[in-house]
mmCIF file as gemmi writes it, N, C-alpha and C atoms, coordinates in Angstrom:
data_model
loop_
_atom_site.group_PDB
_atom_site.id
_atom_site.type_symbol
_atom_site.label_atom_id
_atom_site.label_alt_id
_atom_site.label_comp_id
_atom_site.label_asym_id
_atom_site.label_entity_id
_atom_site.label_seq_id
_atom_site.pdbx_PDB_ins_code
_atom_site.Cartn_x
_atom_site.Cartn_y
_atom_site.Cartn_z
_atom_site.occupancy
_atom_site.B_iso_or_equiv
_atom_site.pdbx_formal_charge
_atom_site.auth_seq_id
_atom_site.auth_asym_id
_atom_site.pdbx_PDB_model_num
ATOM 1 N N . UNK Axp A 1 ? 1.918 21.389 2.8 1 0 ? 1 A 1
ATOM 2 C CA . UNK Axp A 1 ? 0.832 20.765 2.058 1 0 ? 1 A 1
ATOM 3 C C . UNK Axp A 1 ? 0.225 19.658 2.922 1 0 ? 1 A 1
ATOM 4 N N . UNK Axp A 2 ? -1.471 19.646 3.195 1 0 ? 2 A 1
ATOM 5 C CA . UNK Axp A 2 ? -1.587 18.68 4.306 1 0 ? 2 A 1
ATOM 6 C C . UNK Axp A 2 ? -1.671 17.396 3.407 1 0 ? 2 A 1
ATOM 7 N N . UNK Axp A 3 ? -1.741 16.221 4.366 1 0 ? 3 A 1
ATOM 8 C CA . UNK Axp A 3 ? -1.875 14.903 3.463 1 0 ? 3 A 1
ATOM 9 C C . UNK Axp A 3 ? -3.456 14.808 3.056 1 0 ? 3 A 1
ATOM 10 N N . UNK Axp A 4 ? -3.907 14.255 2.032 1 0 ? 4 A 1
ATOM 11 C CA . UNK Axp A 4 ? -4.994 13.626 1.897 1 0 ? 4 A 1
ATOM 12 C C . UNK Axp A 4 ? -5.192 12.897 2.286 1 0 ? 4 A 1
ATOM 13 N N . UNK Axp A 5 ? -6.922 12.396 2.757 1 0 ? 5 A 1
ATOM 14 C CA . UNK Axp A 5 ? -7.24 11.369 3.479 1 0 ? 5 A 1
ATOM 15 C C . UNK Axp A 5 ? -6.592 10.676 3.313 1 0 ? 5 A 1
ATOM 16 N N . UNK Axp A 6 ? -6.897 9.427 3.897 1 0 ? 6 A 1
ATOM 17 C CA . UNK Axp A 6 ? -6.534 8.122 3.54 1 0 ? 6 A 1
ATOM 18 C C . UNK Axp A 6 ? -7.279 7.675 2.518 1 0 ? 6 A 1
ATOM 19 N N . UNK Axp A 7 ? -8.485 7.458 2.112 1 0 ? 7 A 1
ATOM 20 C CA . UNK Axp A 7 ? -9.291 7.097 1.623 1 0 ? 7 A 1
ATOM 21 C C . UNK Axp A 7 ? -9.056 7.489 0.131 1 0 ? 7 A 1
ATOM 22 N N . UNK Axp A 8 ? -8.765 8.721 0.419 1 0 ? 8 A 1
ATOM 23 C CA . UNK Axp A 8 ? -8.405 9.772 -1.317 1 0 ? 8 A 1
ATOM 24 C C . UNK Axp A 8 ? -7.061 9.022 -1.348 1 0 ? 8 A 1
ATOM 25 N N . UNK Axp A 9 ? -5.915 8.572 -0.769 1 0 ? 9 A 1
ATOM 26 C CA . UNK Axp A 9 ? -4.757 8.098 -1.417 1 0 ? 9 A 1
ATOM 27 C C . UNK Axp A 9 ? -5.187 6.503 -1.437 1 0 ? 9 A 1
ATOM 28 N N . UNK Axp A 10 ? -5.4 5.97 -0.794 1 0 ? 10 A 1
ATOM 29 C CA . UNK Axp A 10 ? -6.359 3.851 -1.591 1 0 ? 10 A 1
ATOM 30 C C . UNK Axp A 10 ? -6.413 4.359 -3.065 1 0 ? 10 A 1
ATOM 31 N N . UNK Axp A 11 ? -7.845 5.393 -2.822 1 0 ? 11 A 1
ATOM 32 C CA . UNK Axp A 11 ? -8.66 5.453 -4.333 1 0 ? 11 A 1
ATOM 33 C C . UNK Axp A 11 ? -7.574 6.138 -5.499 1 0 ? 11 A 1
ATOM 34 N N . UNK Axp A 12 ? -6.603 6.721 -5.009 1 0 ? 12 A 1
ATOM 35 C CA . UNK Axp A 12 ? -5.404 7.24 -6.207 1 0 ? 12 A 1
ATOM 36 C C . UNK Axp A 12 ? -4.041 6.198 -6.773 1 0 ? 12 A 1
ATOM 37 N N . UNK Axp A 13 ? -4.494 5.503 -5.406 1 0 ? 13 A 1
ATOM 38 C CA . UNK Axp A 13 ? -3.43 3.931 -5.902 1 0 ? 13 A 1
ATOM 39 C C . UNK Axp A 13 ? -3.876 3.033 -6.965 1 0 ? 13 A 1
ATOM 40 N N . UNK Axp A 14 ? -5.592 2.857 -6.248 1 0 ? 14 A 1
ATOM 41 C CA . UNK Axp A 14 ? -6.011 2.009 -7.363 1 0 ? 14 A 1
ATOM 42 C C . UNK Axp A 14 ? -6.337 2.287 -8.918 1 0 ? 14 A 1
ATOM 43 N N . UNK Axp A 15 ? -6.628 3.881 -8.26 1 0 ? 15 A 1
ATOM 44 C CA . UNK Axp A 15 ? -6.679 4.41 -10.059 1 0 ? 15 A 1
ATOM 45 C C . UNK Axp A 15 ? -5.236 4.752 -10.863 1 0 ? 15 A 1
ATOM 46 N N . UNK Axp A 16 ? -4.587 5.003 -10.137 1 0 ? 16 A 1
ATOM 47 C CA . UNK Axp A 16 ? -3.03 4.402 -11.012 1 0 ? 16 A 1
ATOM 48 C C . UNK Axp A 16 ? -2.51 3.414 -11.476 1 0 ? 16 A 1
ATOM 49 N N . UNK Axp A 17 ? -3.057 2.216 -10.527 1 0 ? 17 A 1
ATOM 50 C CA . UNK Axp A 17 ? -2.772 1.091 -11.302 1 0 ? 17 A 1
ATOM 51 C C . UNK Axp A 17 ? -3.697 0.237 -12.118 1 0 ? 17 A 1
ATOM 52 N N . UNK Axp A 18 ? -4.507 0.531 -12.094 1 0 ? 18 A 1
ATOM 53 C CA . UNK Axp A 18 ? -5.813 -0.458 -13.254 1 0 ? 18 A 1
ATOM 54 C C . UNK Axp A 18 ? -6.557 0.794 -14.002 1 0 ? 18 A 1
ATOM 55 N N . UNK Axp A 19 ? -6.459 2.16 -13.868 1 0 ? 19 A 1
ATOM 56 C CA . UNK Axp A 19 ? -7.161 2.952 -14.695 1 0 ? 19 A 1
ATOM 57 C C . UNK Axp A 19 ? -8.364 3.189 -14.831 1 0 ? 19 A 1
ATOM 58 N N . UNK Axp A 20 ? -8.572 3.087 -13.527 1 0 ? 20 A 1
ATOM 59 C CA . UNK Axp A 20 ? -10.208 3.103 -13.265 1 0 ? 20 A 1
ATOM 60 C C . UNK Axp A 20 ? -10.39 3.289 -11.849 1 0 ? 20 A 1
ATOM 61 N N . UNK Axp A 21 ? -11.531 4.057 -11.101 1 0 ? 21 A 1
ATOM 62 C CA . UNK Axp A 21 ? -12.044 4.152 -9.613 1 0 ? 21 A 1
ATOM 63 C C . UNK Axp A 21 ? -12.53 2.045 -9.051 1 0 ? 21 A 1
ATOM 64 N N . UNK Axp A 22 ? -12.247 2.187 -7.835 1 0 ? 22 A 1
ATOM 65 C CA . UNK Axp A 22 ? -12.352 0.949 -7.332 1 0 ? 22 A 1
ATOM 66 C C . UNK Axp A 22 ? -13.779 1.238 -6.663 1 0 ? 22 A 1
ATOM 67 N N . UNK Axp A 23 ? -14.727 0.083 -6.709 1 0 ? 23 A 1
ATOM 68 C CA . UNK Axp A 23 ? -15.598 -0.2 -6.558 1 0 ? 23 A 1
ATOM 69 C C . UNK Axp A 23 ? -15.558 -0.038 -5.012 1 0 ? 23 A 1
ATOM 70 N N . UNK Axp A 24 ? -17.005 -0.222 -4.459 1 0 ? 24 A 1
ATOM 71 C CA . UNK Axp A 24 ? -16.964 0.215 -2.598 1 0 ? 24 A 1
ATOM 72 C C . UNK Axp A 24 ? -16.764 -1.144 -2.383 1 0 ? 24 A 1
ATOM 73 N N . UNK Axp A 25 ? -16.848 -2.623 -2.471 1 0 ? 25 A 1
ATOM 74 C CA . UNK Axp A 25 ? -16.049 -3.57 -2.242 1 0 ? 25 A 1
ATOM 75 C C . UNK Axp A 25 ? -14.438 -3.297 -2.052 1 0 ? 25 A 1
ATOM 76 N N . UNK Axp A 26 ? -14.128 -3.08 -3.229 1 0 ? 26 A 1
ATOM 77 C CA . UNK Axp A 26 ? -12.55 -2.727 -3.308 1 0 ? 26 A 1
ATOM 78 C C . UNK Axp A 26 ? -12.02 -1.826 -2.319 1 0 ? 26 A 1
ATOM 79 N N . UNK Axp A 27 ? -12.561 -0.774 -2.426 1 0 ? 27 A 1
ATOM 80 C CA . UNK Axp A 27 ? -12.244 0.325 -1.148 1 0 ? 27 A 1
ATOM 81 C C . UNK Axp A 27 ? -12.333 -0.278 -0.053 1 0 ? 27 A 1
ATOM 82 N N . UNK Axp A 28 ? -13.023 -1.156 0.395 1 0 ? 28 A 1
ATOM 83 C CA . UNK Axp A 28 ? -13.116 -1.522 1.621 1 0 ? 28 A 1
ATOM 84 C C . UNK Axp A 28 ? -12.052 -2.51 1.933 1 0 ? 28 A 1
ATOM 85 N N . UNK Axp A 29 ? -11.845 -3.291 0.987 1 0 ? 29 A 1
ATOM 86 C CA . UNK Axp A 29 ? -10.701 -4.557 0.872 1 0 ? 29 A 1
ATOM 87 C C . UNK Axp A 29 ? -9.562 -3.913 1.121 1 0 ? 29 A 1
ATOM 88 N N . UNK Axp A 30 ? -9.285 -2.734 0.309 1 0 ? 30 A 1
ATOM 89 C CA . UNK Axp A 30 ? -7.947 -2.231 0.208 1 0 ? 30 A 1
ATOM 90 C C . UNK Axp A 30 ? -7.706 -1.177 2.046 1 0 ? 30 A 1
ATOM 91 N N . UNK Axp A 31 ? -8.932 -0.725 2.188 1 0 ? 31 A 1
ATOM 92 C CA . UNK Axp A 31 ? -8.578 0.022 3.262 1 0 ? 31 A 1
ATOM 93 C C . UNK Axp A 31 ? -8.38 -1.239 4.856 1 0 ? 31 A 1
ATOM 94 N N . UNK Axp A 32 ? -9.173 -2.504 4.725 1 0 ? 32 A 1
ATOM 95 C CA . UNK Axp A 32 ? -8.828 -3.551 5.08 1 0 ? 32 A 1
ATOM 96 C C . UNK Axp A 32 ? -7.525 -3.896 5.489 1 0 ? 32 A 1
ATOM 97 N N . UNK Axp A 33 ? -6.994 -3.689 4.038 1 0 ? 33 A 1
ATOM 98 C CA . UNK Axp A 33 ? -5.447 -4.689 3.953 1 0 ? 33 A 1
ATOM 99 C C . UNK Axp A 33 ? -4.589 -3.499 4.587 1 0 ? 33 A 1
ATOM 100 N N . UNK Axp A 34 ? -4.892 -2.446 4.057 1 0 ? 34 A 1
ATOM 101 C CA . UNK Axp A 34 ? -4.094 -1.74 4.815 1 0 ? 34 A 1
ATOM 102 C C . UNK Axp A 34 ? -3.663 -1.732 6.812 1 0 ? 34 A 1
ATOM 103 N N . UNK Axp A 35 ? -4.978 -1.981 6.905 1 0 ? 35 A 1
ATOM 104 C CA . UNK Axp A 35 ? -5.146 -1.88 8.825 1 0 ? 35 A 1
ATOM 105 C C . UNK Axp A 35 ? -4.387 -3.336 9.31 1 0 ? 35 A 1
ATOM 106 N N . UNK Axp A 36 ? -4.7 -4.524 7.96 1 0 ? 36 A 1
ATOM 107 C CA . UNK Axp A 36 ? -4.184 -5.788 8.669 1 0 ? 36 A 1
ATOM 108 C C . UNK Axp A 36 ? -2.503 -5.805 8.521 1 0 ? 36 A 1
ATOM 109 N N . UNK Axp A 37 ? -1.817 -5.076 7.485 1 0 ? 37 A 1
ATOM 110 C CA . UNK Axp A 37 ? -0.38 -4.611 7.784 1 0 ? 37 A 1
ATOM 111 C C . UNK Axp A 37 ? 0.009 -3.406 8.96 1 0 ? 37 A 1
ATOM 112 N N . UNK Axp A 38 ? -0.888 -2.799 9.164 1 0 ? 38 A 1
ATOM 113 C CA . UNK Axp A 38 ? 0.083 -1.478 10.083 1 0 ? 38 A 1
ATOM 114 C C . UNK Axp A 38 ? -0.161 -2.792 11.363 1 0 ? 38 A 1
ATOM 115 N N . UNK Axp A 39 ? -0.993 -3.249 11.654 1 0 ? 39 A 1
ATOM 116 C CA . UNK Axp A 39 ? -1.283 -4.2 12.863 1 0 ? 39 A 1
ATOM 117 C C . UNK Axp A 39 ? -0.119 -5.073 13.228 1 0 ? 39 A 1
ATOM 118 N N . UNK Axp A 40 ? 0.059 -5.677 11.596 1 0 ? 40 A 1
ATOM 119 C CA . UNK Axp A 40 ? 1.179 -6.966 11.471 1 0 ? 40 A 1
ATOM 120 C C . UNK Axp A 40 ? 2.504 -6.543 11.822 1 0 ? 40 A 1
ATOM 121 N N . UNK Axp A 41 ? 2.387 -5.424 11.335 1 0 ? 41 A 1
ATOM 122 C CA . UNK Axp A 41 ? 4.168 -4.32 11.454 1 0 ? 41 A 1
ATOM 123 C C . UNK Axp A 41 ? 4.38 -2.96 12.49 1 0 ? 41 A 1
ATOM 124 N N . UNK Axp A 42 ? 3.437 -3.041 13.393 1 0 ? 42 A 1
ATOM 125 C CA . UNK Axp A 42 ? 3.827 -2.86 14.387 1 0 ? 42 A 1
ATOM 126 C C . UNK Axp A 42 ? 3.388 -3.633 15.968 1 0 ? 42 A 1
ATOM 127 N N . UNK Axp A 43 ? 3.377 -5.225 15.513 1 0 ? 43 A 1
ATOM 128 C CA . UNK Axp A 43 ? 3.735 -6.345 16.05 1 0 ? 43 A 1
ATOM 129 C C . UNK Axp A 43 ? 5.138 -6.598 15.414 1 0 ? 43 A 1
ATOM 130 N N . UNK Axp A 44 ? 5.404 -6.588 14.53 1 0 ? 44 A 1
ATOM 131 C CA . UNK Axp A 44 ? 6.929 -7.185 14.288 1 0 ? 44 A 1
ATOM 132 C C . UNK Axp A 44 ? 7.784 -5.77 13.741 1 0 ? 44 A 1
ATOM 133 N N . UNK Axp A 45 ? 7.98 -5.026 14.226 1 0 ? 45 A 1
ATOM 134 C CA . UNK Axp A 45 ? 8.905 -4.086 13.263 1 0 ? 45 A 1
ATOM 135 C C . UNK Axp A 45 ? 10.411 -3.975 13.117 1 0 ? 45 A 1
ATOM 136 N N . UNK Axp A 46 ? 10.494 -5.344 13.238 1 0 ? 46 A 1
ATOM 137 C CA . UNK Axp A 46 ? 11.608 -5.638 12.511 1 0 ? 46 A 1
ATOM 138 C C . UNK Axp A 46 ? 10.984 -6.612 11.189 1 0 ? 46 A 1
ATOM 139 N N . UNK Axp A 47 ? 10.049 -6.915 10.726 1 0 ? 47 A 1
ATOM 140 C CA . UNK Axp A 47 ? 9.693 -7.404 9.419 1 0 ? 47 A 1
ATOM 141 C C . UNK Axp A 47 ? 9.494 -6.018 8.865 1 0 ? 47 A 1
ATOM 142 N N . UNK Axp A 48 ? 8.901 -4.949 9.091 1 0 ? 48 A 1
ATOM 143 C CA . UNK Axp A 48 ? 8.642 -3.834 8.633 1 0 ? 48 A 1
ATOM 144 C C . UNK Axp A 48 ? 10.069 -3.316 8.136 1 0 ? 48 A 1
ATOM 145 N N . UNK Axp A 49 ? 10.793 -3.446 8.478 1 0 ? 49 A 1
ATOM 146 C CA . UNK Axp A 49 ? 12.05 -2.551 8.322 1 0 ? 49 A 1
ATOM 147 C C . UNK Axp A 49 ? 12.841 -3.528 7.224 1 0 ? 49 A 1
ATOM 148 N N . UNK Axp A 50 ? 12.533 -4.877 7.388 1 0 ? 50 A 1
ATOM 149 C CA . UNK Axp A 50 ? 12.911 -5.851 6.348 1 0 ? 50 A 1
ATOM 150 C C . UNK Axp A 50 ? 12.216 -5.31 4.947 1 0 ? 50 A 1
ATOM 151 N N . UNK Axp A 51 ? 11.261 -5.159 5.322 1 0 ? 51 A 1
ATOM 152 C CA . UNK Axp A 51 ? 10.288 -4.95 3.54 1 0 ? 51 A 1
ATOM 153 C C . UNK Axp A 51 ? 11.132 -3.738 3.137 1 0 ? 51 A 1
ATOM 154 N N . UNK Axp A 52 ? 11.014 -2.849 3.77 1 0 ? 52 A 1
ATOM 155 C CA . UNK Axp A 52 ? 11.506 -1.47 3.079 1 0 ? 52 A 1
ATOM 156 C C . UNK Axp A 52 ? 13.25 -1.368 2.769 1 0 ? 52 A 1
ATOM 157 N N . UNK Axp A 53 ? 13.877 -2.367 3.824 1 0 ? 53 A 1
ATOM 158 C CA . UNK Axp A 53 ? 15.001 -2.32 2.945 1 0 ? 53 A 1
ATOM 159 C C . UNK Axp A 53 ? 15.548 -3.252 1.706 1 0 ? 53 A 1
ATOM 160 N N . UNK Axp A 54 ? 14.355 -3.753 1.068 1 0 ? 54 A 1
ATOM 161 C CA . UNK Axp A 54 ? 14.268 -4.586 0.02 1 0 ? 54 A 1
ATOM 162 C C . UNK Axp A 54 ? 14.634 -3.637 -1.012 1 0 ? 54 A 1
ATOM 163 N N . UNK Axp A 55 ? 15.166 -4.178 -1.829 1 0 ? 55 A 1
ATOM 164 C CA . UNK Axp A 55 ? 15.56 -3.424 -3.179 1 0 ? 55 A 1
ATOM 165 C C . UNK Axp A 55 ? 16.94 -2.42 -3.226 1 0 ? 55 A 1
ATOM 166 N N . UNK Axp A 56 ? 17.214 -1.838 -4.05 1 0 ? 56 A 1
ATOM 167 C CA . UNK Axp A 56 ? 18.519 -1.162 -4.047 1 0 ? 56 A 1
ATOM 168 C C . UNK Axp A 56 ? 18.496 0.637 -3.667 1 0 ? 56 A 1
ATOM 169 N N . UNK Axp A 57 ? 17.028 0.857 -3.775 1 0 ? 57 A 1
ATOM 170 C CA . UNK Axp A 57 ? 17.111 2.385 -3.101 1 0 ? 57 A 1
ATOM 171 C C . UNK Axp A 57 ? 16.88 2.08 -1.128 1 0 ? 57 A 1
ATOM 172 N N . UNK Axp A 58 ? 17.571 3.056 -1.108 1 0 ? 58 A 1
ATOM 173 C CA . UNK Axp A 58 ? 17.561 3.198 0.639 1 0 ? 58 A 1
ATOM 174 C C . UNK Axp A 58 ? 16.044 3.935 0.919 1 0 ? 58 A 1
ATOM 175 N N . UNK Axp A 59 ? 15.515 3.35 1.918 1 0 ? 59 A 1
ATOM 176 C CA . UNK Axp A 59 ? 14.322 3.739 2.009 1 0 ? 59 A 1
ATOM 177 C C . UNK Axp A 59 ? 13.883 5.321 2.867 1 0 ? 59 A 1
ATOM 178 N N . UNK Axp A 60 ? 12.833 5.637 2.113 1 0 ? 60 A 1
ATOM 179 C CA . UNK Axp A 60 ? 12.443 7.001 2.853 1 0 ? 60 A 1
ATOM 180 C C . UNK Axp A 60 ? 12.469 7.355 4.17 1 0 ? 60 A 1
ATOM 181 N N . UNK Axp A 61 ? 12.587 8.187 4.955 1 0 ? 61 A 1
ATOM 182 C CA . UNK Axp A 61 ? 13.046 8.42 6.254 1 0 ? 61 A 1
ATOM 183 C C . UNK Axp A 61 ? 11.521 9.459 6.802 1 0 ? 61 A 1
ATOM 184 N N . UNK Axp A 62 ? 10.778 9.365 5.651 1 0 ? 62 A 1
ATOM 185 C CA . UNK Axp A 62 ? 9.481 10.948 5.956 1 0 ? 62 A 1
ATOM 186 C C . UNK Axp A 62 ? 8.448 9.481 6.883 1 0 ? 62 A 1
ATOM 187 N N . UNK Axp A 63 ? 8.412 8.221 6.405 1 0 ? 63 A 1
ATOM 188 C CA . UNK Axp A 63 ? 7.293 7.428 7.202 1 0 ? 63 A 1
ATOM 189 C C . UNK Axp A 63 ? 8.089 6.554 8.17 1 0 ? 63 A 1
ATOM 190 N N . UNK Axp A 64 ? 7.543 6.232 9.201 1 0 ? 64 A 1
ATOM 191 C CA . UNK Axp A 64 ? 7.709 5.347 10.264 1 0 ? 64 A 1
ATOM 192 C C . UNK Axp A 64 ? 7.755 3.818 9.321 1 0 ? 64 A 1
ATOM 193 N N . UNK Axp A 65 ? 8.661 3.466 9.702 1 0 ? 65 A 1
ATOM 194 C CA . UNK Axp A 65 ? 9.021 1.891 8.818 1 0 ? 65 A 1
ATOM 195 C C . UNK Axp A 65 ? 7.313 1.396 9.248 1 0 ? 65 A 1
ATOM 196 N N . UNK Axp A 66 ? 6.677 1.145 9.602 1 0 ? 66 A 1
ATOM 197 C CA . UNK Axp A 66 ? 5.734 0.096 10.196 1 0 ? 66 A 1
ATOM 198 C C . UNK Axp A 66 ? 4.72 0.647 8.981 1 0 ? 66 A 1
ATOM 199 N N . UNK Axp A 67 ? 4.886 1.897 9.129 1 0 ? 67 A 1
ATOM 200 C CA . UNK Axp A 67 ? 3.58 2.535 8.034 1 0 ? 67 A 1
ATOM 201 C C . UNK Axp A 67 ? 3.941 2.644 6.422 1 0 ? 67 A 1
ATOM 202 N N . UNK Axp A 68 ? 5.622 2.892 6.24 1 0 ? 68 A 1
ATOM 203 C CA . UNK Axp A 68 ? 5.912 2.163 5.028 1 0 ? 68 A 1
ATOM 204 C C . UNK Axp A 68 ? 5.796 1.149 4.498 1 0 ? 68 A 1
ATOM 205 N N . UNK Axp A 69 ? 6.081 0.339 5.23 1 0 ? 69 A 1
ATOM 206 C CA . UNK Axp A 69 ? 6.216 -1.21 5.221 1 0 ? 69 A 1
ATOM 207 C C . UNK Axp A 69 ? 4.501 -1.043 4.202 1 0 ? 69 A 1
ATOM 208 N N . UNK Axp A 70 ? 3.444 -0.929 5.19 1 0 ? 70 A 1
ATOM 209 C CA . UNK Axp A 70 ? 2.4 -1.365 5.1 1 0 ? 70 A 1
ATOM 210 C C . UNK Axp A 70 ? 1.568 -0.966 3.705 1 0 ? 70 A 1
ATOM 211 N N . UNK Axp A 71 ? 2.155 0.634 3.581 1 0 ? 71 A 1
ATOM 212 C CA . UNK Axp A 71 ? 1.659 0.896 1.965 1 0 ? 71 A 1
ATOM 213 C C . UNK Axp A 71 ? 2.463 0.128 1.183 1 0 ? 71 A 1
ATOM 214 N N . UNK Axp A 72 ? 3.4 -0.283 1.491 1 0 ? 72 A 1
ATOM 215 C CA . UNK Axp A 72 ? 4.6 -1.013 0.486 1 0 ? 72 A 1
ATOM 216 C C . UNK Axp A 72 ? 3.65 -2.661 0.087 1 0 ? 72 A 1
ATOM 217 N N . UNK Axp A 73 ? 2.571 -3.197 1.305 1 0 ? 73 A 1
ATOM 218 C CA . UNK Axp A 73 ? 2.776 -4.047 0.962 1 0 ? 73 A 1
ATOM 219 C C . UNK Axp A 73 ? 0.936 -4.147 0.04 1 0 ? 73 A 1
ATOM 220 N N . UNK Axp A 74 ? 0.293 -2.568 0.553 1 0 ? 74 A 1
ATOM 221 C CA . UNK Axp A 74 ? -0.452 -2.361 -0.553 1 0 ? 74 A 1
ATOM 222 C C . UNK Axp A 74 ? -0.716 -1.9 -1.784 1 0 ? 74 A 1
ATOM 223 N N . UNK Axp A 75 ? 1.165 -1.619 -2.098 1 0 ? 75 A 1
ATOM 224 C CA . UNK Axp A 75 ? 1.294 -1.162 -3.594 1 0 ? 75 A 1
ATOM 225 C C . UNK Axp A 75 ? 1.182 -2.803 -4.184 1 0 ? 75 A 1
ATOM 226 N N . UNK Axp A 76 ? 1.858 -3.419 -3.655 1 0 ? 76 A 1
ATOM 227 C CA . UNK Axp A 76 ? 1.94 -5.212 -4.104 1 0 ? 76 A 1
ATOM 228 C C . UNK Axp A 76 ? 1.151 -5.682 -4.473 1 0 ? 76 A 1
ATOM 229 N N . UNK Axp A 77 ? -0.163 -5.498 -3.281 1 0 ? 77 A 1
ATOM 230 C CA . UNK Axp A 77 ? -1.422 -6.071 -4.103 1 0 ? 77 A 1
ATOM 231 C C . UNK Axp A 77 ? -2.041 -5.476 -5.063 1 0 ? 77 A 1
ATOM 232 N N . UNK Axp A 78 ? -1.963 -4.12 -5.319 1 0 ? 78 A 1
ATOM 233 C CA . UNK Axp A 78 ? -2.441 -3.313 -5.983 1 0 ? 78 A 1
ATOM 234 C C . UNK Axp A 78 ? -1.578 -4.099 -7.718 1 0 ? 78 A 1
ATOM 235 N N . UNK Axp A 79 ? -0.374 -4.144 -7.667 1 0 ? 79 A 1
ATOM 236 C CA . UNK Axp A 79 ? 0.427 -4.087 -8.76 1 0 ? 79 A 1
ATOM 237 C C . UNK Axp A 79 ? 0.504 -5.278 -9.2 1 0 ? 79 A 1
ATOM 238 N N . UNK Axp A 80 ? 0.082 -6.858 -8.303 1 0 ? 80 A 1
ATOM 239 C CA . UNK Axp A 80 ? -0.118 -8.234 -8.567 1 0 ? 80 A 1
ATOM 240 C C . UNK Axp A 80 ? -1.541 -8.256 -9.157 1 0 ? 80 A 1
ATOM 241 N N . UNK Axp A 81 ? -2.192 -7.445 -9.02 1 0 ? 81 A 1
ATOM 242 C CA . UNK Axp A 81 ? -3.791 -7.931 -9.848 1 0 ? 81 A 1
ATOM 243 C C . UNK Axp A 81 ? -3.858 -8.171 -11.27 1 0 ? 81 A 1
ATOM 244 N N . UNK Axp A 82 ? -4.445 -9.066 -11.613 1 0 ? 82 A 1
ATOM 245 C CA . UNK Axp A 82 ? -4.823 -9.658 -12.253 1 0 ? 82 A 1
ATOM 246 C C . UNK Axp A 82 ? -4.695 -9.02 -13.868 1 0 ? 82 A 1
ATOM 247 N N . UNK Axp A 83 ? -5.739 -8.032 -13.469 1 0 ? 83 A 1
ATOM 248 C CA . UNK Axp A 83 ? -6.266 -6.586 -13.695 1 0 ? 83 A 1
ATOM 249 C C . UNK Axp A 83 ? -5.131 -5.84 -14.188 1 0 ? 83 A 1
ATOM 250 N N . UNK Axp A 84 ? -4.013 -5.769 -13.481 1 0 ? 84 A 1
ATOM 251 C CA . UNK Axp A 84 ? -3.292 -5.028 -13.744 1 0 ? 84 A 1
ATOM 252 C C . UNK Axp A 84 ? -1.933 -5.528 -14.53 1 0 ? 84 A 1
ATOM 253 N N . UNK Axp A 85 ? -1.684 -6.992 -14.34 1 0 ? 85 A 1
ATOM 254 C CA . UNK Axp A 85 ? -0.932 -7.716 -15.11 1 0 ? 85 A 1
ATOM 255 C C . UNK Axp A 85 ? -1.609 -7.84 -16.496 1 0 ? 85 A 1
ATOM 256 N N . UNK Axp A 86 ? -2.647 -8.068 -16.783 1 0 ? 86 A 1
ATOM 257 C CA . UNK Axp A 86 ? -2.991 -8.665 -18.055 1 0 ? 86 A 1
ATOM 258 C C . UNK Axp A 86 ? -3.765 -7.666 -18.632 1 0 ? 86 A 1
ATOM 259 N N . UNK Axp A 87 ? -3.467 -6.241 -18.754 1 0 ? 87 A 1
ATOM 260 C CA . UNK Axp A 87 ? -4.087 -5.286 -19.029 1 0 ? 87 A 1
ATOM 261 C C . UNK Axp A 87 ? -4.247 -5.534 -20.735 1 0 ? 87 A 1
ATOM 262 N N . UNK Axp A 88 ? -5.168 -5.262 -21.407 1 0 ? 88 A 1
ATOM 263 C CA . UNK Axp A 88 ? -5.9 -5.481 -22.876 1 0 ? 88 A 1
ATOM 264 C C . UNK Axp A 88 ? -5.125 -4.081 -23.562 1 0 ? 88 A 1
């Protein structure tokens, strides 16, 4: 099964977590944050390998820690919004 863009998995994050398509601001922010973590974590990948072994499941072995790390740290923002905490 090939992967979907990139672009099609942002826009399936954000519509999982707030229930709605993200605006072309948003898309751009999010595809943003994404480039400023793979950058950050593969300058340090040993912080990368820190994030993913956070928590009590052992982490996936299918992504390169640097590129886990980095969706890991755009599920965060995705799941800290505002938006998505104080849902009505």
């Amino acid at each position: 099964l090939p992967a979907r863009p990139e672009p099609e998995r942002l826009t399936e994050a954000f519509r999982q977590a707030t229930a709605r398509l993200p605006t072309p601001a948003e898309s751009a922010l999010l595809a943003r944050n994404l480039a400023q973590h793979r950058e950050h974590f593969a300058r340090h990948p040993e912080a990368a390998r820190e994030v993913i072994r956070n928590g009590e499941s052992a982490p996936a072995t299918v992504l390169e820690p640097g590129e886990f790390a980095a969706w890991t740290m755009v599920a965060n923002l995705l799941l800290n919004l505002d938006e998505v905490i104080n849902r009505n």
